[in-house]
FIVEX-786622 format. One record per residue: x, y, z of N, C-alpha, C in turn; residue number from 1. Coordinates in pm, whole numbers. Layout:
<atoms>
X;Y;Z;X;Y;Z;X;Y;Z;NUM
...
</atoms>
This chain:
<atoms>
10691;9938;12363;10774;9852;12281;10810;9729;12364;1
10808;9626;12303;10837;9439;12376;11000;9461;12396;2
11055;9416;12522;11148;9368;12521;11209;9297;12432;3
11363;9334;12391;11390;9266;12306;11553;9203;12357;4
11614;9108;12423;11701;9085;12520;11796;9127;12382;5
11913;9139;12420;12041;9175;12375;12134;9183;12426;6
12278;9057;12482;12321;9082;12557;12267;9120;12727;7
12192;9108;12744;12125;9131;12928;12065;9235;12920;8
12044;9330;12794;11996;9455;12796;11836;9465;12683;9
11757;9515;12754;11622;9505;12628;11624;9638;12520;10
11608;9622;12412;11617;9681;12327;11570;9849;12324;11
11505;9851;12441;11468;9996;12439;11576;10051;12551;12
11627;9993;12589;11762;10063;12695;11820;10075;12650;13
11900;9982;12475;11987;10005;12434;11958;10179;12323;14
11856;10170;12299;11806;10313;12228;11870;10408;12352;15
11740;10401;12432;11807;10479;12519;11979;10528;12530;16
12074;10455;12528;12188;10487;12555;12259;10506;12446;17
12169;10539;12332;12234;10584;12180;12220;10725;12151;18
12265;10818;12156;12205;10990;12101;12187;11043;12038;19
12043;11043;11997;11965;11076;11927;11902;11196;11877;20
11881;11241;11775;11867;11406;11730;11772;11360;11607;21
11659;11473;11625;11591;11501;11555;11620;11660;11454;22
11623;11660;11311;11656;11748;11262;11570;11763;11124;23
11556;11890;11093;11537;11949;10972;11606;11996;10889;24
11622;11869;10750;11726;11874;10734;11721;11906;10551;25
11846;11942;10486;11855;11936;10355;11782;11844;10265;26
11690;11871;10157;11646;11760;10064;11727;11700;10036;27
11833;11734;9991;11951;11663;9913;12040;11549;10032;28
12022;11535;10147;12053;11479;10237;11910;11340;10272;29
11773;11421;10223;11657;11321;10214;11725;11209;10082;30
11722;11304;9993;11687;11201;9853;11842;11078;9867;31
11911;11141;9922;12046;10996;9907;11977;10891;9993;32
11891;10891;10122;11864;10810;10211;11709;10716;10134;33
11623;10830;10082;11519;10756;9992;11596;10664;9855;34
11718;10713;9811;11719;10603;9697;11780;10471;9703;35
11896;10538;9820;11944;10386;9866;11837;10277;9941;36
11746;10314;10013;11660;10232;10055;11537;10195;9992;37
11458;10261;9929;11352;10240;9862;11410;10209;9703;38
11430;10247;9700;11421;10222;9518;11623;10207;9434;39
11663;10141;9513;11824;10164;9481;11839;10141;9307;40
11732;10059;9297;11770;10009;9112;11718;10099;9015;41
11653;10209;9087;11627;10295;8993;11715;10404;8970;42
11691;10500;8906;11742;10628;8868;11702;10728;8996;43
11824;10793;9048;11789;10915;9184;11652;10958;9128;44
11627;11007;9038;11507;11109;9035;11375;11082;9065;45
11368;10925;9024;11283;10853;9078;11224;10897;9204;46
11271;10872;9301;11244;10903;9456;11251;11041;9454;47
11258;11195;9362;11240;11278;9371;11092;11318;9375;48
11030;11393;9448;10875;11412;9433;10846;11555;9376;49
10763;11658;9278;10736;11714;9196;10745;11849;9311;50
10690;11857;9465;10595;11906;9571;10741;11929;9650;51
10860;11822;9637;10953;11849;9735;11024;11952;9784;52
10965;12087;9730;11103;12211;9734;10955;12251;9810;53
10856;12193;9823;10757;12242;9963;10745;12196;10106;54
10799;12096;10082;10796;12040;10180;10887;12022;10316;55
10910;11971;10421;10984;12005;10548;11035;11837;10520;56
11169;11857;10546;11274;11745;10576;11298;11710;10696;57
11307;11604;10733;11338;11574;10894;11455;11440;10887;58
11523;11451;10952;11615;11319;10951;11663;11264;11134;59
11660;11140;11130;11698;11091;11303;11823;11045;11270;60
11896;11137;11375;12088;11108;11341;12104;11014;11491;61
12163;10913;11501;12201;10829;11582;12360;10835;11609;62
12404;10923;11694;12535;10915;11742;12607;10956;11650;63
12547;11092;11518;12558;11210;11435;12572;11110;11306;64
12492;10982;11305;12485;10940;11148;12348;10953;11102;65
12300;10987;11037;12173;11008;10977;12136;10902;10935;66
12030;10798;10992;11927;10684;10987;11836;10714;10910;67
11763;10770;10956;11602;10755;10890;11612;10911;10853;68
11461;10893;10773;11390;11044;10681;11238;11027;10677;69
11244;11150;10632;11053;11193;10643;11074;11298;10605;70
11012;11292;10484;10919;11452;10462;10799;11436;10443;71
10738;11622;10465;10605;11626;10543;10606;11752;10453;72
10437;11716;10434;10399;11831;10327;10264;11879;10382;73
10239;12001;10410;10122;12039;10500;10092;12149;10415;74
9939;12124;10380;9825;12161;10257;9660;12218;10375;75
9652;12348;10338;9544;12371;10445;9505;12335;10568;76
9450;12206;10619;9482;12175;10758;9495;12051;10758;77
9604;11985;10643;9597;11875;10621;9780;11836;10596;78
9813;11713;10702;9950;11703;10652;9962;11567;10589;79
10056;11551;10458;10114;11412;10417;10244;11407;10404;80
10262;11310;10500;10421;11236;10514;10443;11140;10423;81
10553;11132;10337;10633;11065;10232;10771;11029;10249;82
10791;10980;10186;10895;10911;10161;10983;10830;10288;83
10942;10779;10311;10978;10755;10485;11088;10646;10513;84
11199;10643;10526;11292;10527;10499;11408;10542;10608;85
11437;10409;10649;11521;10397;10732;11642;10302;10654;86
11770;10321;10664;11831;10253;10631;11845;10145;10703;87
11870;9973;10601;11901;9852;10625;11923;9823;10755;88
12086;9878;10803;12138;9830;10918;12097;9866;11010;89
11976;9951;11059;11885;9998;11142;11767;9994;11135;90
11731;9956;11047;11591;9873;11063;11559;9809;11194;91
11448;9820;11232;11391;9685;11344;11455;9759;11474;92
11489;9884;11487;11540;9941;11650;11487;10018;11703;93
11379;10059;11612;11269;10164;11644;11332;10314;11635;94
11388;10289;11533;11426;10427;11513;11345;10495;11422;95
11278;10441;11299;11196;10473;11245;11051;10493;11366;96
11014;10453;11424;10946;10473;11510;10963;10632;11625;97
11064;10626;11654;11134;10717;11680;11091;10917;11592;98
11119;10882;11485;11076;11003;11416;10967;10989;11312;99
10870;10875;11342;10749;10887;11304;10651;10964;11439;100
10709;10911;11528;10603;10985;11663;10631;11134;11696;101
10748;11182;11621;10762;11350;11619;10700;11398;11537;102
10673;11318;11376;10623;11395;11297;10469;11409;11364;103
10400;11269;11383;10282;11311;11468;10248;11402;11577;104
10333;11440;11657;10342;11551;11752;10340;11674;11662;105
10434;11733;11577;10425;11822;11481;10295;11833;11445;106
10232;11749;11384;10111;11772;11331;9993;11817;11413;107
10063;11729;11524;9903;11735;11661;9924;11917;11688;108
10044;11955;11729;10056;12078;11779;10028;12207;11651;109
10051;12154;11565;9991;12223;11440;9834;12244;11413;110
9801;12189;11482;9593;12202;11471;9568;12149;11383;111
9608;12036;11297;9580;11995;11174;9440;11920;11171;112
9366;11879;11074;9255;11777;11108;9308;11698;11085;113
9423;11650;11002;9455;11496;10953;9599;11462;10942;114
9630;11371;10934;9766;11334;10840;9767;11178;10776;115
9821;11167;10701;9816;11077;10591;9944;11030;10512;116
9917;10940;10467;10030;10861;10409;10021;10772;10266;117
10050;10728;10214;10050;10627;10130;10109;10512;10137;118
10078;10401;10217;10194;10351;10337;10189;10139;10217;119
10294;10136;10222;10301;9965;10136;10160;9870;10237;120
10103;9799;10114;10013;9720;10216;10113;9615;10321;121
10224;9566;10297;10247;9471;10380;10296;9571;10534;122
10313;9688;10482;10385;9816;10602;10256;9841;10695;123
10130;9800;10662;10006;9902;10694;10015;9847;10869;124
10016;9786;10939;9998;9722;11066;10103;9807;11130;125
10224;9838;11075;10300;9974;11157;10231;10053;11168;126
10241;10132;11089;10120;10273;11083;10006;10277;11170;127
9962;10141;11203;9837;10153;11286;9877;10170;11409;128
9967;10125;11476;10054;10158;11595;10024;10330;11663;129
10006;10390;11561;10052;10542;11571;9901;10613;11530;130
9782;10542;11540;9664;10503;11544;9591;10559;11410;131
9694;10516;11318;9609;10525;11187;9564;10416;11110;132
9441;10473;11019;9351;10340;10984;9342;10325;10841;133
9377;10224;10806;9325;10218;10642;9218;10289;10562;134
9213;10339;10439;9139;10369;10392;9083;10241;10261;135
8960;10291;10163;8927;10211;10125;8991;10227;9969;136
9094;10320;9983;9178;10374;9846;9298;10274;9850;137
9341;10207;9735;9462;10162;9700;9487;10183;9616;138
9675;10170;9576;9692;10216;9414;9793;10079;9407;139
9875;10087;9295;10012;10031;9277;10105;10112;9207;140
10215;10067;9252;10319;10128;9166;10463;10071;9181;141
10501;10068;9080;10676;9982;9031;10625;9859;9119;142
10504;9798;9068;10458;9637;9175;10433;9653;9259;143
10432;9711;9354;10385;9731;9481;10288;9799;9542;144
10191;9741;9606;10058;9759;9655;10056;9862;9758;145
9986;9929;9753;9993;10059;9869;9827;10115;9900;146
9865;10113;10029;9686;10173;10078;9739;10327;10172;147
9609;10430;10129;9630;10550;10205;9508;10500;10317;148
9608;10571;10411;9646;10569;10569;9592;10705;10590;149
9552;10722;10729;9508;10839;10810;9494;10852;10977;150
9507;10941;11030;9492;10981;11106;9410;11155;11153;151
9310;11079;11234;9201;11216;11209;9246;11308;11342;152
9262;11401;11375;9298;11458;11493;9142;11540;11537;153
</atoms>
């Protein structure tokens, strides 16, 4: 991660000195964090997914407030991460970064062949960070352009 000055301090020291927890956590603790950030003008259910009472919840609590979410849905030897949202005022600190590189560890230590995403096209250049590659699939939905993402293990 680039230095990012702040006060005399670069942005990854200041992480550093924030405490941080990774957890598995309640859906119902996912879906408040997916609607306020992704889709606030819609209806909660919206951001509800059909698959979710299968899937594993994860949330990154920063000094015991819950930031970001991810759930992860793992299908034969194949995992897909959804709904992935960090709230506003933490955006841009790498906290989402933060518990995207656990879910990838999860997966790696899981023997999986893959994991995957459905990631916004303007989002896709994150994702590659974490060395996944576009596919030649796109869809849309509520306007917005989205390409599935992968990572082959």
């Amino acid at each position: 991660m680039p230095p990012y000055s702040a006060f005399g301090c670069t942005l990854q020291k200041e992480i550093e000195k924030m405490e941080h927890k990774i957890l598995e956590i309640p859906l119902n603790d996912v879906i408040k964090i997916r609607h306020e950030v992704m889709w606030p003008k819609k209806p909660i259910d919206y951001v509800r997914l059909p698959n979710d009472e299968k899937g594993r919840h994860f949330g990154l609590f920063i000094n015991n407030e819950l930031v970001s979410v991810i759930s992860l849905f793992i299908e034969n030897s194949e995992a897909q991460f959804r709904k992935f949202a960090t709230l506003e005022k933490h955006q841009g600190k790498g906290h989402g970064t933060i518990l995207l590189n656990e879910i990838m560890t999860i997966a790696e230590k899981s023997k999986l062949s893959k994991i995957w995403c459905n990631a916004r096209v303007e989002k896709s250049a994150f994702y590659e960070k974490f060395g996944m590659q576009a596919t030649d699939k796109t869809f849309e939905k509520g306007g917005i352009m989205y390409v599935i993402m992968e990572k082959v293990f």
